[in-house]
C-alpha positions as CSV (number, residue, x, y, z in Angstrom):
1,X,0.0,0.0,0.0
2,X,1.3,3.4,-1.2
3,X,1.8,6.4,1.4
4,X,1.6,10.1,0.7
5,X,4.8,11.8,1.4
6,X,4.0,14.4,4.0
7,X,7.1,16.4,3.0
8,X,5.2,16.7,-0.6
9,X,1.4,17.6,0.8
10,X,1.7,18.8,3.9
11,X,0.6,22.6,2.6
12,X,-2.4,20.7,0.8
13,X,-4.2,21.2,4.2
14,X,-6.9,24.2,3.9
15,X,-5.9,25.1,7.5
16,X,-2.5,25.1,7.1
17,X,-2.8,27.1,3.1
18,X,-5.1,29.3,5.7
19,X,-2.7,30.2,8.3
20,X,-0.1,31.0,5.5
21,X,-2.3,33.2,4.1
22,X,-3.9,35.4,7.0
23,X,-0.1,35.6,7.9
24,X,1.2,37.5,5.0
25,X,-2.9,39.6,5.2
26,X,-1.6,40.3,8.4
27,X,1.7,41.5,7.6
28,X,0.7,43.6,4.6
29,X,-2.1,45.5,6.5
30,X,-0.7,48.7,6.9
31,X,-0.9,49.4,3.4
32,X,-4.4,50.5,3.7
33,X,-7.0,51.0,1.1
34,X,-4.8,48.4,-0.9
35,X,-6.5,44.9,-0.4
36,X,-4.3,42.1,-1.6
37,X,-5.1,38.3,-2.9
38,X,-2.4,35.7,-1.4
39,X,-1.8,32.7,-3.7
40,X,-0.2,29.3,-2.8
41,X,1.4,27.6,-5.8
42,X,3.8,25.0,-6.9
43,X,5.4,26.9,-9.1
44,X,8.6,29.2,-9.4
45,X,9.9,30.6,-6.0
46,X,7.3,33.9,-5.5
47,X,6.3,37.2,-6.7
48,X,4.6,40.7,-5.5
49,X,2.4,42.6,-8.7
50,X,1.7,45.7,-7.2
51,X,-1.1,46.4,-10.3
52,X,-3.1,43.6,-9.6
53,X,-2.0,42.9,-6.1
54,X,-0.5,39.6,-5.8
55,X,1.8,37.9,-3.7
56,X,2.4,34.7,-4.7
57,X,4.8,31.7,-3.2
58,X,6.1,28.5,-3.5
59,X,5.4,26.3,-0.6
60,X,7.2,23.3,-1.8
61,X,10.4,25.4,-2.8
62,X,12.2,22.7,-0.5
63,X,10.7,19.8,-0.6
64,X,13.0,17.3,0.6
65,X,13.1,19.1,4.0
66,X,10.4,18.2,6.9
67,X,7.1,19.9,6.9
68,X,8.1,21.8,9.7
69,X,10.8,23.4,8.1
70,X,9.1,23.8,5.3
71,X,6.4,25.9,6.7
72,X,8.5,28.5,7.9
73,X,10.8,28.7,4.7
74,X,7.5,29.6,3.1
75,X,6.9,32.3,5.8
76,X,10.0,33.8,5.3
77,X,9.1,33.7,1.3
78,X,5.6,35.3,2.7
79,X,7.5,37.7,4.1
80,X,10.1,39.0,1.3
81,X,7.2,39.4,-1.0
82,X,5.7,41.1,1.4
83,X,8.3,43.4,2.4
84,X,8.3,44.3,-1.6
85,X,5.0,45.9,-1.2
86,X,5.8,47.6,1.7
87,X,9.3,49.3,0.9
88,X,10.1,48.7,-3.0
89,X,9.1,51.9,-4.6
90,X,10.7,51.8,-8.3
91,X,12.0,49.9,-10.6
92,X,14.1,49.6,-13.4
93,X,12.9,49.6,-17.2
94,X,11.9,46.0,-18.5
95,X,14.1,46.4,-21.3
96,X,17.3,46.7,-19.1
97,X,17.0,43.1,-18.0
98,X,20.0,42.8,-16.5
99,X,19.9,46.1,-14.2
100,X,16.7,44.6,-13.4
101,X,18.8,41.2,-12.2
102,X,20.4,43.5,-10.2
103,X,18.8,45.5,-8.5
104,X,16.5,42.9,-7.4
105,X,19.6,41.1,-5.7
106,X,20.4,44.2,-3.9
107,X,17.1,45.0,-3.5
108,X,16.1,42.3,-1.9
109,X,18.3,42.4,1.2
110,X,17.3,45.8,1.6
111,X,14.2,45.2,1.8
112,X,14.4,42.1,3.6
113,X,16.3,44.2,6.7
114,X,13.5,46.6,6.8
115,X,10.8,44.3,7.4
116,X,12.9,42.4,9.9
117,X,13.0,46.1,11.4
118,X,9.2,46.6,10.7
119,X,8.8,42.9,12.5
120,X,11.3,41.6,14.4
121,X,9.0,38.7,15.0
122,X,9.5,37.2,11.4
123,X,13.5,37.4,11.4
124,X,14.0,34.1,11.8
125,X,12.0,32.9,9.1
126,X,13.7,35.2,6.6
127,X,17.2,34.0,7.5
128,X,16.1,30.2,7.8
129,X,14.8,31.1,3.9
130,X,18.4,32.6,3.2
131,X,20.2,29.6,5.0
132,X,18.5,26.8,2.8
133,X,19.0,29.3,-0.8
134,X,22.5,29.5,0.3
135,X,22.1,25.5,0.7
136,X,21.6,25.0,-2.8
137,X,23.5,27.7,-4.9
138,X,26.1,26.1,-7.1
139,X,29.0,27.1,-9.0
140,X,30.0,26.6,-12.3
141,X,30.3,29.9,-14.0
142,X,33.3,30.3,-16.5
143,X,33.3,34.2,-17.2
144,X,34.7,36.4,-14.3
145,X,32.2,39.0,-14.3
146,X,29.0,36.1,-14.0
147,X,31.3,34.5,-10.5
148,X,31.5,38.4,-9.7
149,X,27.4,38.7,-10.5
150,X,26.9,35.5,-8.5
151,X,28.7,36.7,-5.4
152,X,26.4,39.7,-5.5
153,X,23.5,37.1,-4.5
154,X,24.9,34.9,-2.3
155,X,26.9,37.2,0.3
156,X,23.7,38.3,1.0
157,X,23.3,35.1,2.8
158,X,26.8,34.3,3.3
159,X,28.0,37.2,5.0
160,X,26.8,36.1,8.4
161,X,26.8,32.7,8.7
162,X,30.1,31.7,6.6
163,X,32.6,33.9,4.7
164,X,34.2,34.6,1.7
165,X,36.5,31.9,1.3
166,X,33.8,29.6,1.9
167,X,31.5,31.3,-0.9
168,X,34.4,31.7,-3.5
169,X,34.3,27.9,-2.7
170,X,31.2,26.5,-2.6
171,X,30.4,28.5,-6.0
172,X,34.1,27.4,-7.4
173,X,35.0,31.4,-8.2
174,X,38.4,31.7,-9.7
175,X,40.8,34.6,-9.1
176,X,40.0,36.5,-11.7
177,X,36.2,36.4,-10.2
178,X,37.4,36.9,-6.5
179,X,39.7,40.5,-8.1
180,X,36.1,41.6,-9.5
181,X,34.0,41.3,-6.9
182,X,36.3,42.7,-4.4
183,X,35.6,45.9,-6.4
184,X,31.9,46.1,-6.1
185,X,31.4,44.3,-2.7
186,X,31.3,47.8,-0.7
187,X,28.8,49.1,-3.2
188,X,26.6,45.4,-2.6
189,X,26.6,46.4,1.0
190,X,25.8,49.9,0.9
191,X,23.0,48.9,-1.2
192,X,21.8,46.9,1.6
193,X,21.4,50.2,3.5
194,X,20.0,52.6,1.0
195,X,17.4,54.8,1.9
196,X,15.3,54.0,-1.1
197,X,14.7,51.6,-4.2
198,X,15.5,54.2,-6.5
199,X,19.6,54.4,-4.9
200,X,19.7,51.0,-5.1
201,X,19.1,51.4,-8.7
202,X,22.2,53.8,-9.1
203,X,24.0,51.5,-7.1
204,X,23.5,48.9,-9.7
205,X,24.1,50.6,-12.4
């Protein structure tokens, strides 16, 4: 007799899509006047559409970890899109696809630390999400300037937990990579800080 994998169904539950769901309500509340629709789907990682007011995430991003974990990864993904709504203001034209890359890497720490600021409460979450991205980044990147472009996203989540030897590691960056991003690390990091989306464009650029 065949059993379900729990680690695969476990956000099939209505109660538990329900408590996902009046979670990130909760969280997005104080953008009043703006009601959103919260959507659970296999599918991608997750997304915020400001015009037609969508958050939207992936609760089986990780699926070969327990329910339990899995739950709050998809909190902390909750969360991020969340914090999108609440603090990303701009963006970068379509066409510039790769600004766009960009900015949403720095971008998203940014706005990651101001909802951990907003809710201290849902830090955890976030940086369990961050630990189990980190997990799964590989390397493999030939060119210089993508190990440089890769760095950009994970220090985000390696910078506290591990360090740069281990990242130029895990993701197999060669010297020529590591003399790169040396060069726009401190402008990564002060993007983290910026007072606004539209400086963490510039910062991109």
């Amino acid at each position: 007799m065949k059993t379900t994998d729990p680690r695969q169904t476990w956000w099939f539950w209505r109660s538990v899509q329900e408590r996902l769901i009046t979670f990130a309500l909760a969280l997005v509340s104080p953008l009043k006047g703006k009601r959103y629709r919260v959507v659970l789907k296999n599918e991608g990682t997750g997304y915020h559409d400001s015009k037609r007011r969508v958050i939207q995430a992936n609760p089986a991003m990780f699926s070969e970890q327990p329910p339990s974990v899995q739950f709050r990864a998809t909190q902390g993904l909750l969360a991020h899109e969340v914090a999108h709504a609440l603090f990303t203001g701009a963006w970068p034209e379509a066409r510039e696809n790769l600004l766009c890359q960009m900015t949403n890497i720095l971008e998203d720490e940014r706005i990651e630390r101001s909802v951990s600021g907003f809710y201290p409460g849902i830090a955890p979450a976030i940086r369990l999400l961050g630990d189990l991205c980190l997990g799964e980044m590989k390397g493999g990147e030939s060119d210089s300037q993508w190990q440089a472009f890769s760095c950009c996203l994970a220090w985000r989540w390696a910078h506290s937990p591990t360090c740069e030897a281990r990242m130029f590691r895990q993701l197999r960056v060669q010297p020529a990579g590591v003399a790169l991003w040396s060069k726009v690390r401190v402008l990564v990091e002060e993007a983290w800080t910026a007072p606004d989306t539209a400086t963490v464009i510039e910062l991109a650029r």
